[in-house]
C-alpha positions as CSV (number, residue, x, y, z in Angstrom):
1,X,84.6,65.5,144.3
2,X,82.5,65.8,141.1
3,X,83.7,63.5,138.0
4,X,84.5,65.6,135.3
5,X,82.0,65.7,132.7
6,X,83.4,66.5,129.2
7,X,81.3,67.1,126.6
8,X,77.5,65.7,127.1
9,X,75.3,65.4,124.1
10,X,71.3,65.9,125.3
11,X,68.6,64.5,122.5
12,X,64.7,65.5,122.6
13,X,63.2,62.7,120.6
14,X,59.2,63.2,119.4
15,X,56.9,60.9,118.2
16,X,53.6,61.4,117.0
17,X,51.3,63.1,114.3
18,X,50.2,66.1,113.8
19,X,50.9,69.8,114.8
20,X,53.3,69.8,117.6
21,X,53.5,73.0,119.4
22,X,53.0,74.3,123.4
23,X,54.2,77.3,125.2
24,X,55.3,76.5,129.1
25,X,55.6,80.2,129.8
26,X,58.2,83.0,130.5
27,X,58.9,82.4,133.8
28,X,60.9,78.6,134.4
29,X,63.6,80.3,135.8
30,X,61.8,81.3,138.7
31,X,59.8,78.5,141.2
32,X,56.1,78.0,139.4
33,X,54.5,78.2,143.4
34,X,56.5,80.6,145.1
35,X,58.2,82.7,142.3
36,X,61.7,82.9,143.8
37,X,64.1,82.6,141.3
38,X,65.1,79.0,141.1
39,X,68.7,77.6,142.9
40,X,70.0,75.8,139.7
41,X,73.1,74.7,141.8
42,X,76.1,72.8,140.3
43,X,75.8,69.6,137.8
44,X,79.4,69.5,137.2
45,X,82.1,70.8,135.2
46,X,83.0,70.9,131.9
47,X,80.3,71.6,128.8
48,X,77.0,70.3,127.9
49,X,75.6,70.1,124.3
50,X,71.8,69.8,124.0
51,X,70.7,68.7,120.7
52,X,66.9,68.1,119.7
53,X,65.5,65.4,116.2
54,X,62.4,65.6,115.6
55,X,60.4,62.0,114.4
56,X,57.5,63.8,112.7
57,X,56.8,64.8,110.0
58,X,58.4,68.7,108.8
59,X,56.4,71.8,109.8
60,X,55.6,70.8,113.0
61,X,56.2,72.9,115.9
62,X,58.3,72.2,119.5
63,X,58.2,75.1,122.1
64,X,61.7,73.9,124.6
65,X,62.4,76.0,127.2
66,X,66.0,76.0,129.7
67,X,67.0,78.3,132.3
68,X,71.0,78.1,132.0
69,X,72.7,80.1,134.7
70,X,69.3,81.5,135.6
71,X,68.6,83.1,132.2
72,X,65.7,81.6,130.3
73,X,65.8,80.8,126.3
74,X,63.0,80.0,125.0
75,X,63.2,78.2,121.3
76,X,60.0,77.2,119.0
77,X,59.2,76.7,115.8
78,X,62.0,74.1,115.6
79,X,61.4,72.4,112.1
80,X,65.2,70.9,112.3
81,X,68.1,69.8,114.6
82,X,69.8,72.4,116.6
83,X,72.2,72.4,119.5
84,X,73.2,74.9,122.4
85,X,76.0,74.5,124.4
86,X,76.7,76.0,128.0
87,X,78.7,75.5,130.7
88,X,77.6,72.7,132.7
89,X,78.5,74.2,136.1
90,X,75.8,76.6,135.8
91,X,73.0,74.2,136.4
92,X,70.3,73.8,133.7
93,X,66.2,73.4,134.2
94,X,64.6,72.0,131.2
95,X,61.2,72.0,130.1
96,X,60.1,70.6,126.9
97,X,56.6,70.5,125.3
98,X,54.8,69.1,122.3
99,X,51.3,68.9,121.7
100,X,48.7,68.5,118.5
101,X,47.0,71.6,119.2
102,X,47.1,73.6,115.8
103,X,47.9,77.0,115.3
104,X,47.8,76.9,111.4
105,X,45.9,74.6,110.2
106,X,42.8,73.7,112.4
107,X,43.3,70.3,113.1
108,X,42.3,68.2,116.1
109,X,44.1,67.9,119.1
110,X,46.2,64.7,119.1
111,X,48.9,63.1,121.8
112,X,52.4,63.5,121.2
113,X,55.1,61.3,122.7
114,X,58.2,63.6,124.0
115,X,61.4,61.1,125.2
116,X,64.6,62.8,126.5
117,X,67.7,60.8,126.3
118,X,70.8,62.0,127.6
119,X,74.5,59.8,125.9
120,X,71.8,57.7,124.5
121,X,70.2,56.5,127.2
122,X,66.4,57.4,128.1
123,X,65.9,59.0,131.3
124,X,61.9,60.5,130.7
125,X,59.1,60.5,128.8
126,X,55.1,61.4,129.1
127,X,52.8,61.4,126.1
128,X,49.6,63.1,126.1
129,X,48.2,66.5,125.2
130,X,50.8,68.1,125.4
131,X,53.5,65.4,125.9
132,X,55.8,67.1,128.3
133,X,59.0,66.6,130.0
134,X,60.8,68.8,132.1
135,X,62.9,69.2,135.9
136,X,66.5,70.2,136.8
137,X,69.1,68.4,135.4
138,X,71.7,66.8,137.4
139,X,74.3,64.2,137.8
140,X,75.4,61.5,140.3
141,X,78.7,61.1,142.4
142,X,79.5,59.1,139.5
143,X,78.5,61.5,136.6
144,X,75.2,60.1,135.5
145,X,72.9,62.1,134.5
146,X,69.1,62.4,135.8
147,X,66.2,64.8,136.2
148,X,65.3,65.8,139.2
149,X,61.5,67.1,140.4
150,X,62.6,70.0,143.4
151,X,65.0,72.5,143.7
152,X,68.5,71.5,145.0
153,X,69.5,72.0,148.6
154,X,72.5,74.0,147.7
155,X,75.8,72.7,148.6
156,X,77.4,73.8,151.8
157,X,79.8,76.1,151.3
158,X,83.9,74.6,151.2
159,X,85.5,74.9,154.5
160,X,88.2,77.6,154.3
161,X,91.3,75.8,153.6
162,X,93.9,75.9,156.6
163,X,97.2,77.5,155.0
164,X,100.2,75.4,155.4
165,X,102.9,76.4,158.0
166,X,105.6,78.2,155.8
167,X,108.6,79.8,156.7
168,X,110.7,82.6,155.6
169,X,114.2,83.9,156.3
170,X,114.0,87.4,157.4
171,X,117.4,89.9,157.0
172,X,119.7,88.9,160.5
173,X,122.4,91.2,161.0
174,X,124.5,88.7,163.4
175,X,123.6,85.3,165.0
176,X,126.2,85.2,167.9
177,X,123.7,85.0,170.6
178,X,126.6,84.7,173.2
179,X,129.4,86.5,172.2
180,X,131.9,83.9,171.1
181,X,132.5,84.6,167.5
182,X,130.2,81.4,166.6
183,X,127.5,80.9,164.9
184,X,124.9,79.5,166.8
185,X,121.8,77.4,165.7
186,X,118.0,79.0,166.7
187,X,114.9,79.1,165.7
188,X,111.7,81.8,166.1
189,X,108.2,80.3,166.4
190,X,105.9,82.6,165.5
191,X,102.8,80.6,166.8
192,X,103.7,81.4,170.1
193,X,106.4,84.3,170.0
194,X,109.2,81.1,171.2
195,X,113.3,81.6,170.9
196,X,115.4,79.0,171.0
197,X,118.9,79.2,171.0
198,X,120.5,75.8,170.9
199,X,122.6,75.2,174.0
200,X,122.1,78.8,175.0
201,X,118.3,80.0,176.2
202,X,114.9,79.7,175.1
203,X,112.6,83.1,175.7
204,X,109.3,84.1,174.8
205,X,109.2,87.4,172.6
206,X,107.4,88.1,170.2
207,X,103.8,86.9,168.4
208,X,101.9,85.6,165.3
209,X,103.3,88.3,162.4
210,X,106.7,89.6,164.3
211,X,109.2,89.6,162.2
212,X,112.3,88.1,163.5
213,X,115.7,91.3,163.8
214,X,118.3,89.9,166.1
215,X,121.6,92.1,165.8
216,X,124.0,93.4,168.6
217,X,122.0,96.3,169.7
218,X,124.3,97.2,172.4
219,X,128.0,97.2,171.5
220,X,128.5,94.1,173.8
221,X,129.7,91.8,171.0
222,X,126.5,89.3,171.3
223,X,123.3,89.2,169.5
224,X,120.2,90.3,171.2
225,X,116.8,89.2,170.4
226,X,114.4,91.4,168.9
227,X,111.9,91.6,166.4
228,X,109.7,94.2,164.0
229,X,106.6,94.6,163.6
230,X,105.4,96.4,160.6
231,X,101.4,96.8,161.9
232,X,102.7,99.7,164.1
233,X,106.0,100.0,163.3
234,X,107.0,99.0,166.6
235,X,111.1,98.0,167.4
236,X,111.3,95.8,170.7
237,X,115.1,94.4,171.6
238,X,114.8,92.2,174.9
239,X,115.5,93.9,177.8
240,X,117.2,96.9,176.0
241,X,114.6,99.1,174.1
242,X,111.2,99.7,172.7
243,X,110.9,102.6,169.3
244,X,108.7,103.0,167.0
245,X,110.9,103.1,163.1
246,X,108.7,102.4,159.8
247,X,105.3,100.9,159.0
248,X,103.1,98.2,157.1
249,X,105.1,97.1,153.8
250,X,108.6,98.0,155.4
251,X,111.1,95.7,155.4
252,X,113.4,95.0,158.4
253,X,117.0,95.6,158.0
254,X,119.0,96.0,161.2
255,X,122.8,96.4,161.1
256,X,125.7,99.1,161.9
257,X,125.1,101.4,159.6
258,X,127.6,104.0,160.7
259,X,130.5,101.9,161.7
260,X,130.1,102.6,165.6
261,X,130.0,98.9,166.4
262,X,126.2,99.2,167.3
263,X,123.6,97.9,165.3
264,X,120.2,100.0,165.1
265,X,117.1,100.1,163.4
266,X,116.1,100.5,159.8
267,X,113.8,99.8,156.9
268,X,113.2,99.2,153.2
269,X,110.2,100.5,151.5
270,X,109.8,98.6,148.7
271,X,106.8,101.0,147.4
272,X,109.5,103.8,147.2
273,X,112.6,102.3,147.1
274,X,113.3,104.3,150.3
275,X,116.0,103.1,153.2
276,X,115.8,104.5,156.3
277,X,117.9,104.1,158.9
278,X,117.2,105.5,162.0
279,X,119.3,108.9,163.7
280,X,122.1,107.6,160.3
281,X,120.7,108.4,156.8
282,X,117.5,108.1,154.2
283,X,118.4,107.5,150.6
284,X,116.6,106.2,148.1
285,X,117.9,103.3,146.0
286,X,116.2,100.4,144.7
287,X,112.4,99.5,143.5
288,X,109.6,97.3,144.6
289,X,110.4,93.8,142.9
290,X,114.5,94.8,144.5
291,X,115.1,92.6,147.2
292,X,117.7,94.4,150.1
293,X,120.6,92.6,150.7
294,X,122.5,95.1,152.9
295,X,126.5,93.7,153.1
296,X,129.7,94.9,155.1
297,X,131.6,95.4,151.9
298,X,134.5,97.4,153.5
299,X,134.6,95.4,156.6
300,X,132.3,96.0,159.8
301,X,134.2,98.8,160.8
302,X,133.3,101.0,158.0
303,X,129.8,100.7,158.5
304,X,127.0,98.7,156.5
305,X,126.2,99.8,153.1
306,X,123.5,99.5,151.3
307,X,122.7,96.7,148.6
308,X,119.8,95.8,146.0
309,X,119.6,92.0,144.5
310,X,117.1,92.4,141.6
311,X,115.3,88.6,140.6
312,X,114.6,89.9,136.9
313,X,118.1,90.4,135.6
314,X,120.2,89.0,138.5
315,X,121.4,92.6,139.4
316,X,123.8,93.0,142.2
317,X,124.2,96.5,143.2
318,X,126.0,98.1,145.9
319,X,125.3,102.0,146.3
320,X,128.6,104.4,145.6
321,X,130.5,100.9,145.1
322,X,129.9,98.6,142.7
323,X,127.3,96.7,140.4
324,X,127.7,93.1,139.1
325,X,125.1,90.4,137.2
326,X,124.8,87.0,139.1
327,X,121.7,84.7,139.7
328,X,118.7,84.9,138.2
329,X,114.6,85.1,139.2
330,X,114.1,82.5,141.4
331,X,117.3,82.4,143.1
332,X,117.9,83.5,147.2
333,X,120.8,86.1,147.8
334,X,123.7,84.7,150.0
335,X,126.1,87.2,150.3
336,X,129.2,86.3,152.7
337,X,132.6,85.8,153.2
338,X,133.4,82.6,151.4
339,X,137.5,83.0,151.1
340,X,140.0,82.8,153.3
341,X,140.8,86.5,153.5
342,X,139.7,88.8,156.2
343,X,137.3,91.8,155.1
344,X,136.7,89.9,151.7
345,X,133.0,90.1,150.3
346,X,131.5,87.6,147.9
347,X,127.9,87.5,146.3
348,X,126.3,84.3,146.0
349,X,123.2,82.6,145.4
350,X,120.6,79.5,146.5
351,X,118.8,78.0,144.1
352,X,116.2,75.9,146.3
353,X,115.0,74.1,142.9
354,X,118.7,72.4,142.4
355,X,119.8,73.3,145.9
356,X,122.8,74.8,143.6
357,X,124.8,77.0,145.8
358,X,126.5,79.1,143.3
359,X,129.5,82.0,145.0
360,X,130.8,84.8,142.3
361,X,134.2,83.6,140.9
362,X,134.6,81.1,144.1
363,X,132.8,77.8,144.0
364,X,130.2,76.0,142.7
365,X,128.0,73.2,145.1
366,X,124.8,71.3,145.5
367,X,123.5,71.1,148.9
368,X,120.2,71.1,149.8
369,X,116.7,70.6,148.3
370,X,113.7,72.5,147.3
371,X,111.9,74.1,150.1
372,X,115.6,74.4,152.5
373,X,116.2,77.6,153.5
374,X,119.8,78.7,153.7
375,X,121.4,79.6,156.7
376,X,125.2,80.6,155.9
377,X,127.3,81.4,159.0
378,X,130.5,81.1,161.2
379,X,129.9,77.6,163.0
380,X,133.3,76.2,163.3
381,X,134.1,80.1,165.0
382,X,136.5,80.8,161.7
383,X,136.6,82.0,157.9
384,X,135.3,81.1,155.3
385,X,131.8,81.5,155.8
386,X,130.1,78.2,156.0
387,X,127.1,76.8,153.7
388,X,124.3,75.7,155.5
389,X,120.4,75.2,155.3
390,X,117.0,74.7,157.2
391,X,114.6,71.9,156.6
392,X,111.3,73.3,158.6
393,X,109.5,70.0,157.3
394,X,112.1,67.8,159.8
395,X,113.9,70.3,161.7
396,X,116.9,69.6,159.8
397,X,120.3,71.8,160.1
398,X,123.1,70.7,158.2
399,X,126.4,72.5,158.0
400,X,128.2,72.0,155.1
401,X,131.5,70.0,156.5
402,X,130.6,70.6,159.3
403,X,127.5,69.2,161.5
404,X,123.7,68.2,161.1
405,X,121.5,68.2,164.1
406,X,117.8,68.6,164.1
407,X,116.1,71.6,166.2
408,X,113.2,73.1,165.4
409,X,109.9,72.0,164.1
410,X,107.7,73.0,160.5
411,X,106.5,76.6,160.9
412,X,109.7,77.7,163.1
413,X,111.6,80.4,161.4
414,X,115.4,80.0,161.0
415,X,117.0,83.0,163.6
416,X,121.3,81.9,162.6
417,X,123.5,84.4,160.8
418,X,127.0,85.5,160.5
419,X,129.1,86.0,163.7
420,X,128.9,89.2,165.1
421,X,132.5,90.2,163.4
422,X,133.6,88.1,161.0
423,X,135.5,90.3,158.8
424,X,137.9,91.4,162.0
425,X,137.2,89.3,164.6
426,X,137.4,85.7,163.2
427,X,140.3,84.0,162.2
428,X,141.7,80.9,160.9
């Protein structure tokens, strides 16, 4: 990495007598032998001052000429101190000439001493008729600052930086992958399309960009695996079904719309604000910076209804049922049931920078850090819902009161959810 440069002050010193003047030409931004226009490369970052004193006497004349960025500017006539700044990582090629040839005046010829000094320091010189000094300025590794004769070999290009593994949590209807009214711990890999359901199976479904959508899509009372994907708008629940529901942009948000006790396929177009769910309904409700939080606010057997959490004002609303203010921008909706009553509904929030776990009118808790994905469910097979998170980094589960075990590697994507009934089914 380049040392930061700051602010670098660049004096042209002359000595000598006479009439100082010399014209190197219009064209120093291009190469003097081939004419291609020159590679100025980087010198660093930050800002560069050039400033010239002249140690003659007044009236004399210095032609300097710089190619910054690749534009020339040519100054002469220079009978007292100036400065130009520019930005340093455009590269610069200097060229700077005196000479006693007289334009005025007549007089003789006579040598000139030009000195550059860059922070003080000397780092060329020539005298002669003209006295000239010129090349591409540069700096070290360390930030020192030289001229150099030849064009730069132009850096190689950075290496496109390798994004880091990062994981997401997609909308799960149900995570009862066996039909026992328990939560159960699993993980999608999207690297290479892997389920794993702790103490129950491991299957490959799936690939690279697959969204995760495991919901009972047969009425059986278990959770089948299945997954989106939005290039083609393709639907694919193992061994049961293949449709094609929605496209790129959509949002996938399985669940029992209707109330028939089997879960089917739908989507959220956040461009529109359009949810459709397929052979049920299309309404619109919602806009693009809404996330869908789609709840069983009436119990499962009434059907899933549709729900907005908006970031900017912590908006809660429920279509044809009820709206409500709790959370705020960069909080992740957990809606559940966190009471002890069956068919209850209560909104709630994670707040990954705290790893506050705030429920409406209920509870307040810290659990979890920043990064931890939350994973609410039914693991002990009973209301109230538990608290729970994902650490991808470790693997980490931990269930509030309840367990932690680690399964699952950085990357995975957390696959757990509610029991398939837990507004009707479970119990205490």
């Amino acid at each position: 990495m380049k040392k930061a440069l700051g602010v670098i002050v660049i004096s042209f010193m002359l000595t000598g007598g006479g009439v100082l003047a010399g014209n190197p030409g219009g064209d120093r931004c291009s190469d003097p032998v081939s004419g291609d226009t020159l590679d100025f490369g980087t010198i660093g970052s930050g800002t560069a001052t050039i400033s010239y004193q002249a140690t003659t006497i007044s009236n004399h004349w210095l032609m300097i000429l710089f190619c910054a960025g690749g534009s020339p500017i040519l100054l002469n006539e220079l009978d007292s101190a100036w400065s130009y700044t520019f930005a340093a990582d455009s590269g610069a090629y200097l060229f700077i000439s005196a000479n006693g040839e007289s334009y005025s005046y007549g007089e003789d010829p006579i040598e000139a001493t030009v000195r550059l000094l860059i922070n003080g320091s000397e780092v060329a010189s020539d005298s002669g008729i003209p006295g000239k000094v010129e090349g591409y300025l540069r700096f070290d590794g360390q930030g020192n600052p030289y001229l150099s004769d030849t064009s730069p070999t132009p850096p190689p290009p950075s290496p496109t930086p390798i994004p880091t593994p990062t994981t997401f949590s997609p909308i799960i209807d149900s995570g009862d992958y066996n039909g026992d009214s328990i939560s159960d711990i699993a993980v999608f890999r999207p690297s290479s399309g892997l389920w794993v359901i702790r103490d129950i199976t491991r299957a490959y479904f799936g690939a690279n960009g697959d969204v995760p959508a495991p919901a009972d899509y047969d009425g059986d009372g278990s959770t089948e695996i299945a997954l989106f994907r939005a290039s083609s708008g393709l639907w694919a629940v193992r061994g049961i079904t293949r449709a094609y529901f929605g496209s790129s942009g959509d949002t996938a948000i399985p669940g029992d719309y209707d109330g028939s006790g089997t879960c089917g396929s739908a989507i959220f177009r956040p461009a529109s604000g359009l949810w459709a769910i397929r052979g049920v309904t299309r309404a619109y409700f919602g806009s693009s910076s809404d996330r869908p939080v789609p709840v069983y606010a009436s119990g499962r057997s009434m059907g899933k209804d549709i729900a907005i959490f908006r970031p900017g004002s912590g908006l809660w609303a429920v279509r044809g049922l009820s709206r409500t203010y709790f959370g705020a921008s960069s909080d992740t909706p957990v809606a559940g049931n966190y009471t002890d009553y069956e068919g209850n509904l209560d909104i709630g929030i994670f707040r990954a920078s705290s790893g506050l776990w705030a429920i409406k009118g209920i509870t307040r808790t810290y659990f979890g850090v920043s990064n931890d994905k939350p994973v609410p469910g039914n693991y002990n097979g009973f209301i109230p819902d538990n608290i729970g998170i994902f650490r991808a980094s470790s693997g980490l589960w931990a269930i509030k009161g309840n367990t932690r075990v680690y399964f699952g590697a950085s990357g995975d994507i957390p696959v757990a959810g509610l029991a398939i009934n837990p507004s009707t089914v479970l119990s205490q």
